[in-house]
RONU-332309 format. One line per field, with one value per residue (C-alpha): residue number from 1; x, y, z. Coordinates in steps of 0.05 Angstrom, whole numbers, plus 5000, padded with zeros to 4 digits. Layout:
// residues N
n <- NUM_...
xx <- X_...
yy <- Y_...
zz <- Z_...
***
This chain:
// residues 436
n <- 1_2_3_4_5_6_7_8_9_10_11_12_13_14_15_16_17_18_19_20_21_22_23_24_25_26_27_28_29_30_31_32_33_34_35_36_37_38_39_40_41_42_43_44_45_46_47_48_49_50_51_52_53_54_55_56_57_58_59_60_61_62_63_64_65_66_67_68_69_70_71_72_73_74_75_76_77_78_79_80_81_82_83_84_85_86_87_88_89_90_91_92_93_94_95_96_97_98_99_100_101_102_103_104_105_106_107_108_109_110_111_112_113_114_115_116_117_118_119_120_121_122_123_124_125_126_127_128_129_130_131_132_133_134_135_136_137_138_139_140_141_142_143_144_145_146_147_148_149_150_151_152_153_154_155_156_157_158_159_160_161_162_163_164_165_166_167_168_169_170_171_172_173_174_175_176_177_178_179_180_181_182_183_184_185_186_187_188_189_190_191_192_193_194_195_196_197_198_199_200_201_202_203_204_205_206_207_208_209_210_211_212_213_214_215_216_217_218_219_220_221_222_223_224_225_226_227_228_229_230_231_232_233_234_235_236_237_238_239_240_241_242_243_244_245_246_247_248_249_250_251_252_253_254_255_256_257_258_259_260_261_262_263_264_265_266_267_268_269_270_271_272_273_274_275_276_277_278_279_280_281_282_283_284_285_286_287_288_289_290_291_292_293_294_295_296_297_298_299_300_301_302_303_304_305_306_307_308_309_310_311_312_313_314_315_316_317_318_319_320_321_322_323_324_325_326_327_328_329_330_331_332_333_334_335_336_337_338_339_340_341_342_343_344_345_346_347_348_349_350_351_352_353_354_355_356_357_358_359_360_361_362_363_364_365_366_367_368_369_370_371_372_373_374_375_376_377_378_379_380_381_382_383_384_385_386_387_388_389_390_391_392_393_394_395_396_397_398_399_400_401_402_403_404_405_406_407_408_409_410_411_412_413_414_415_416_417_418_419_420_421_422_423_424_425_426_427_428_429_430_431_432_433_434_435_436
xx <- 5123_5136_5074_5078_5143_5119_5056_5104_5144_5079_5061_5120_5125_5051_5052_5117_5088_5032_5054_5106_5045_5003_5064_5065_4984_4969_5034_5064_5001_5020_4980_4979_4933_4898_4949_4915_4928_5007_5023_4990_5041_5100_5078_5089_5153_5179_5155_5192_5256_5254_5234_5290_5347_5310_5293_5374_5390_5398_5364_5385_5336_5365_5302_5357_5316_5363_5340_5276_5273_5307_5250_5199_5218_5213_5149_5116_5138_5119_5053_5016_5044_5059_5129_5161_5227_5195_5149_5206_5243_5179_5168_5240_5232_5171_5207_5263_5216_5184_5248_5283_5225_5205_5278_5279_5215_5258_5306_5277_5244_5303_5331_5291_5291_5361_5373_5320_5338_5410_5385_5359_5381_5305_5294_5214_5225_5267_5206_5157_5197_5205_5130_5112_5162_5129_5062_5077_5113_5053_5014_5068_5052_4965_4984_5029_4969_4912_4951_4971_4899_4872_4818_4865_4906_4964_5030_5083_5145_5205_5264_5200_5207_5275_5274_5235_5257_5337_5310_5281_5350_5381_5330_5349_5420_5424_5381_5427_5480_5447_5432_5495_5524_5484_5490_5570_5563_5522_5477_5406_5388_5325_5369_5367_5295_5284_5330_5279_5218_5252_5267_5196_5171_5212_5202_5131_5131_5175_5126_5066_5100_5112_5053_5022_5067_5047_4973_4992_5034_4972_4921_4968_4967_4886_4879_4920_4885_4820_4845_4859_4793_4761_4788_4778_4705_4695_4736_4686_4623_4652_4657_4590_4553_4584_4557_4492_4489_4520_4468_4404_4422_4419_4361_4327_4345_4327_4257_4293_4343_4292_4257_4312_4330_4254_4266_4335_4301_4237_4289_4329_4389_4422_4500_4467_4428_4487_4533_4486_4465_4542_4550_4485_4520_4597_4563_4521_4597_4630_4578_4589_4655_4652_4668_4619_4650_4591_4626_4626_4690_4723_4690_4717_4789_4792_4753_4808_4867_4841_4839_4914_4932_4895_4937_5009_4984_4973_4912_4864_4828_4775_4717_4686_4640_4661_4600_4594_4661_4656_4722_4723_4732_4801_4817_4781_4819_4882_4886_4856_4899_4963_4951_4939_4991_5037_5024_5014_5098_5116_5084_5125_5187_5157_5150_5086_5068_5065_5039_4982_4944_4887_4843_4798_4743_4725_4673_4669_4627_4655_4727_4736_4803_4823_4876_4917_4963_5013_5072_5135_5212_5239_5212_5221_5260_5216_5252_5192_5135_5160_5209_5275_5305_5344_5339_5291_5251_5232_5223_5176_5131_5150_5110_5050_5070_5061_4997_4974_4999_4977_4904_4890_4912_4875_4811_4848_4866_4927_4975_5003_5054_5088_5133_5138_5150_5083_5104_5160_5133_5150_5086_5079_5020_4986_4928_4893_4851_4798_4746_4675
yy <- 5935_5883_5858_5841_5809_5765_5743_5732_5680_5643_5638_5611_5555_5534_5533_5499_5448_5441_5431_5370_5341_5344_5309_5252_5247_5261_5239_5190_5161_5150_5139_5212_5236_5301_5353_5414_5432_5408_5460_5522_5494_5486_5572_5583_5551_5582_5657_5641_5619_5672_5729_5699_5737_5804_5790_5774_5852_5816_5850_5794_5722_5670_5616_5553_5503_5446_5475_5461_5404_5376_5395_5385_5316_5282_5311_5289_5214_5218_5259_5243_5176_5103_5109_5063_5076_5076_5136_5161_5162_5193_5243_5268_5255_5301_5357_5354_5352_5429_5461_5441_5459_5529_5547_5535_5583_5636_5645_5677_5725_5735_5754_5801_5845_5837_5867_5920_5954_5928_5899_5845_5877_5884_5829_5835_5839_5769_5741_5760_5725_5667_5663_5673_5615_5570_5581_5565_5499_5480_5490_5459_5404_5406_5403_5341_5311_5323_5300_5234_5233_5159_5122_5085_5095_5044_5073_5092_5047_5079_5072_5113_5171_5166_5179_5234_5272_5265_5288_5352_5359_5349_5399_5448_5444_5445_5513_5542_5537_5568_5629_5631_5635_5690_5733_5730_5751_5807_5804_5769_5729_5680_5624_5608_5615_5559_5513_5532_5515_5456_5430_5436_5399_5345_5329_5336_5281_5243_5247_5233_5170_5133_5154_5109_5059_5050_5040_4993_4956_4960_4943_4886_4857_4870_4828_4766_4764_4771_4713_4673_4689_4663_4603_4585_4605_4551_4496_4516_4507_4447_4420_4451_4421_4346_4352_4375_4320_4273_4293_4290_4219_4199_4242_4197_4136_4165_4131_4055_4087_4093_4038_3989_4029_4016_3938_3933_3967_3921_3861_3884_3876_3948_3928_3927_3984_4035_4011_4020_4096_4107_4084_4137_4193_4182_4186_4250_4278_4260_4294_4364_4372_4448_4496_4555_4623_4665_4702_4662_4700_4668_4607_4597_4616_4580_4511_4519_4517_4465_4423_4438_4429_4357_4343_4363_4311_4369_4372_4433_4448_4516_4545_4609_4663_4717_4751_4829_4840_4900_4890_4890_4828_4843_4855_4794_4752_4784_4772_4704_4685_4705_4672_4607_4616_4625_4566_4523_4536_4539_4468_4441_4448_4396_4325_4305_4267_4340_4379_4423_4487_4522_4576_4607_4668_4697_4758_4810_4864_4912_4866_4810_4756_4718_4671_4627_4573_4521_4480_4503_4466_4512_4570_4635_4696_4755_4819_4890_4830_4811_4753_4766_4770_4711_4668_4612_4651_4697_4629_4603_4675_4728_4716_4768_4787_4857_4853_4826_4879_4933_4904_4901_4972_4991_4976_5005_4934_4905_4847_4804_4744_4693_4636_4573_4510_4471_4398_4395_4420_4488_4537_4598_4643_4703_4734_4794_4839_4893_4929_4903
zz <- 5111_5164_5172_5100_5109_5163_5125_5067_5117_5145_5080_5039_5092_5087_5006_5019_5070_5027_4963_4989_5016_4956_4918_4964_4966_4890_4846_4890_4914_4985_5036_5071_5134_5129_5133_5123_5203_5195_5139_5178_5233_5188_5165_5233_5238_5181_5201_5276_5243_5191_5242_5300_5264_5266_5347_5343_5313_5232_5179_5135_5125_5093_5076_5077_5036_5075_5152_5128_5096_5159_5202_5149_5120_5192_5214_5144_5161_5242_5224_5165_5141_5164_5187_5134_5107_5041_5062_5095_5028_4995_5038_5033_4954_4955_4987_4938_4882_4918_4929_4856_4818_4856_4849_4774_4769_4814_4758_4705_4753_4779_4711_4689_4754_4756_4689_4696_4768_4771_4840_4886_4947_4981_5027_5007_4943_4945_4997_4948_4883_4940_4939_4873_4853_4910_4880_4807_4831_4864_4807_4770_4821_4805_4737_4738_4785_4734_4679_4717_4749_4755_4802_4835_4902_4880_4913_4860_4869_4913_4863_4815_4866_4883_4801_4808_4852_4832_4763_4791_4829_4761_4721_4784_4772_4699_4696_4749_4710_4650_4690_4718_4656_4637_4705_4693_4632_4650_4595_4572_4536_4515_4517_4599_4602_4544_4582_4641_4597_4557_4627_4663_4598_4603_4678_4663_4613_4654_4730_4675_4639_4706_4742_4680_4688_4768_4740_4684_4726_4779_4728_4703_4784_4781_4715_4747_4800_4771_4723_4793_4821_4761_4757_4827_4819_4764_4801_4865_4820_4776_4858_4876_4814_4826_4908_4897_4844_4884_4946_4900_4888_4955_4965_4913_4954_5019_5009_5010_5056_5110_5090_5109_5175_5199_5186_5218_5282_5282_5275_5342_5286_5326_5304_5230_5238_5274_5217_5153_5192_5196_5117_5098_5144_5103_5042_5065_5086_5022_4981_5016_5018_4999_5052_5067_5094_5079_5025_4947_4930_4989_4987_4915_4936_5003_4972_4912_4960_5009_4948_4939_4999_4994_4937_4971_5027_5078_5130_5126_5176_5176_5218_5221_5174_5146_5125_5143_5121_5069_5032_4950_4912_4896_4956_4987_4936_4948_5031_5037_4974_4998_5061_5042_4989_5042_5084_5024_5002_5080_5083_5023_5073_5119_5120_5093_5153_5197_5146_5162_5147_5193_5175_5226_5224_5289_5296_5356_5364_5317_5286_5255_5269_5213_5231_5190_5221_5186_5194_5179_5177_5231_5278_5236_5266_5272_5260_5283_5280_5208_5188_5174_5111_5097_5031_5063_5107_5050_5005_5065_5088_5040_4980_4986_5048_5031_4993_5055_5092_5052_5038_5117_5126_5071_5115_5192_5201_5230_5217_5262_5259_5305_5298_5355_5369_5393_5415_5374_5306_5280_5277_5234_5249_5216_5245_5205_5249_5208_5236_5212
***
């Protein structure tokens, strides 16, 4: 009988472990490590603290849903996710969601035994309701997920999950008092288990309803910046189609070209010669004016906002390739974008004389450094490597920031920014580092 006591303790704290986790991973759609390995250790933990109070002489277990959580909650944010506050506040969210939804599913078990033997005075027999309720929550949980189930890996919004989870608080609480009701009265009735079932339904719909919301809002982000994409695509090959025009007319003339360069050096005329050579090579320079990356989805965004950054009186400057970089097209568009987005409203501050935008690609062995530089009106407090958030500095560096940040850890990547002073001009840098 103990030994099936014990196993009943590992193995509420696993389903209990795992069943947070699968919220977070599969409803939420945060980013989560493997944590197969963490929930056999949270069993563990649960089967020590339940089994402590028999090694203490207690033949009474209380399973405290608020002990756990507290050791739970913190391990799920160290362990399996990226240590955000927002994770932080999903990972506590997720456990919430567990624990209110197995302990509406106790109740009506709890009911019925009570009514029939008078009794719920066996500790296994309480485990064993414990575990059955923990299991139907987490197939409460699979259920919710399938329903909800979409391609995409687009984190649901935090105030979404804060939602969530106080609803399942609220759906716990509301059925609690319904069977309270009908313990004091020492009676049963149907009543308490349709507020159960009426309840379940309705926080079904409601996890389903904003799980499509996250994708239509993602979709809706997808379809603008397709629409961007495409529009800087046809400005590149409007620009592409006047330069290779532009160069087949002076490959047509090459013929007189080199014509009057053989004459001006039989002459001796050299002054005449260096400057008509210098006039040919402008004219060669003016007619490519594109700028080649090795990728046409970034050549079409960075060419469209070099031209913008012509136009607000601001020097670009680039160098590098960054071919053998295996990132989608959205999410190509999304990080070179935002950076140059960035530096583009950063250098709107400045004067127009010291404006200036850099963009360089550098390849190692196995990463690849993109770095984009600009001028900005002051030096930027950095607050954990990312600027602080007052008014201007968020009007300067936070547009995109986070679809920045999110798109180069998306690939193991890493983001990095500084903020100095470089011969008396203010310099704001971002370098994105993703493994190739």
């Amino acid at each position: 009988m103990k030994a099936l006591t014990y196993l009943l303790f590992y193995t509420i704290g696993f389903v209990q472990a795992f069943g947070a986790c699968f919220m977070i991973k599969n409803v939420f759609r945060w980013k989560i490590r493997k944590y197969m390995l963490f929930c056999a250790l949270c069993g563990t933990f649960t089967f020590m603290y339940c089994f402590l109070p028999f090694l203490l002489g207690s033949s009474s277990v209380a399973l405290n849903d608020t002990i756990l959580a507290a050791v739970y909650v913190p391990l799920i944010w160290l362990v399996l996710t990226d240590r955000s506050l927002k994770s932080l506040a999903a990972s506590l969210s997720g456990f919430v969601f567990v624990s209110s939804t197995s302990a509406v599913l106790i109740q009506p078990v709890n009911l019925l035994i009570s009514f029939a033997a008078k009794s719920t005075d066996s500790a296994l027999l309480t485990y064993m309701i414990t575990l059955i309720a923990q299991l139907a929550a987490l197939g409460f949980i699979v259920l919710i997920g399938k329903l909800g189930k979409s391609s995409i890996s687009e984190p649901m919004g935090i105030w979404n999950i804060i939602f969530i989870s106080l609803l399942s608080f609220g759906m716990f609480e509301l059925t609690m008092n319904a069977f309270g009701r009908e313990m004091t009265a020492d009676r049963s009735s149907a009543s308490a288990v349709v507020i159960s079932v009426l309840s379940l339904a309705f926080l079904t719909v409601a996890v389903v309803m904003t799980v499509k919301l996250t994708e239509s809002r993602y979709y809706s982000t997808l379809n603008s910046i397709n629409e961007s994409y495409l529009n800087a695509q046809k400005d590149y090959y409007e620009i592409k189609q006047n330069s290779d025009t532009e160069i087949r007319r002076i490959r047509h003339d090459m013929k007189n070209h080199l014509i009057c360069i053989r004459e001006l050096a039989a002459q001796g005329r050299y002054d005449e010669l260096e400057s008509y050579i210098s006039e040919i090579s402008e004219k060669v320079r003016d007619a490519d004016r594109l700028i080649h990356t090795g990728s046409g989805i970034i050549d079409a965004i960075v060419n469209e906002k070099a031209a913008a950054a012509k136009k607000a009186g601001a020097q670009f400057e680039w160098e590098g390739t960054i071919s053998g970089l295996e990132i989608s097209a959205v999410d190509s568009c999304t990080l070179v974008a935002n950076l140059l987005d960035n530096a583009l409203e950063a250098c709107d501050k400045v004067d127009v004389a010291k404006r200036f935008i850099s963009l360089s690609f550098r390849r190692s062995e196995h990463f690849l450094l993109m770095t984009c530089e600009n001028s900005a009106a002051r030096v930027v407090e950095l607050s954990g490597g990312r600027p602080l958030s007052t008014k201007s500095d968020k009007a300067n560096h936070g547009f995109g920031l986070e679809n920045i940040e999110r798109c180069v850890k998306k690939y193991g990547g890493e983001l990095k920014l500084s903020s100095e002073e470089r011969g008396g001009q203010a310099v704001f840098t971002a370098q994105a580092i993703i493994p190739l």
